[in-house]
PLY file of the C-alpha trace (Angstrom):
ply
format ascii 1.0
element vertex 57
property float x
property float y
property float z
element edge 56
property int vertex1
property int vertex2
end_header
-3.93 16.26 15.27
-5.75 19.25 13.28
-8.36 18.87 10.82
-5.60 19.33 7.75
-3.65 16.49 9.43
-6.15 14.11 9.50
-7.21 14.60 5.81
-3.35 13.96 5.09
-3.83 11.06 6.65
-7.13 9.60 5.03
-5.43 10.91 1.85
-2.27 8.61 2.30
-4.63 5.66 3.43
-6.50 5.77 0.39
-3.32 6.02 -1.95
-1.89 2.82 0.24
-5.19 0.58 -0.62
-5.04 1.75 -3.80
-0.87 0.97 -4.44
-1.42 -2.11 -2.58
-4.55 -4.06 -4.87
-2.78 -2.64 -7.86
0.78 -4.40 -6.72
-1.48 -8.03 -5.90
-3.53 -7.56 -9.08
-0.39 -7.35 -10.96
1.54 -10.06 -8.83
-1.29 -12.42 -9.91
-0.64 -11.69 -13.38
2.79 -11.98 -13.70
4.90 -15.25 -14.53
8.50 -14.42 -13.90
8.91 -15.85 -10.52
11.85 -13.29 -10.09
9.15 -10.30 -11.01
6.28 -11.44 -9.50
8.64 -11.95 -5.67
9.50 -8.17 -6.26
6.41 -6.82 -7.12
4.81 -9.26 -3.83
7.22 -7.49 -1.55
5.76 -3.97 -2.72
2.74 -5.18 -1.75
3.76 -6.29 1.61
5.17 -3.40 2.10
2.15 -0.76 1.00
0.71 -2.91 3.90
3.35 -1.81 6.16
2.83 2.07 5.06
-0.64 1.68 5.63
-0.31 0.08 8.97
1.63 2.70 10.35
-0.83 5.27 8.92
-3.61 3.77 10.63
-1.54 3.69 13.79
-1.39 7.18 13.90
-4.84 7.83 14.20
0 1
1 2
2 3
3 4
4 5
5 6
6 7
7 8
8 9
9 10
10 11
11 12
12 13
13 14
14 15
15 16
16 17
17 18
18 19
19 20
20 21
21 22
22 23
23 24
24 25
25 26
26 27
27 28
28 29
29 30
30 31
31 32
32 33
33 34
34 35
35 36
36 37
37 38
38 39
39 40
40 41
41 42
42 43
43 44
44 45
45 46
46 47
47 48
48 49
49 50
50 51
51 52
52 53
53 54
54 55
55 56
């Protein structure tokens, strides 16, 4: 992987922590059930992004 790759990379990581505490900050806010099961499942699945982010390196 070259250098600009692997900033890509730490640059997507960082963007994926940061999506995924601002989706369970707002889950724990929210009171619709409905709403707060959606925005959960964004959260879960920022985890998933970052996952396979950190898999590539």
């Amino acid at each position: 992987m070259t250098e600009k790759e692997l900033l890509y990379v730490e640059d997507a990581l960082g963007h994926e922590k940061y999506f995924q505490s601002k989706c369970s900050e707002t889950a724990a806010q929210i009171t619709d059930p409905e709403l707060k099961n959606c925005i959960e499942q964004l959260t879960q699945k920022h985890q998933e992004i970052f996952r396979s982010f950190y898999n590539l390196l």
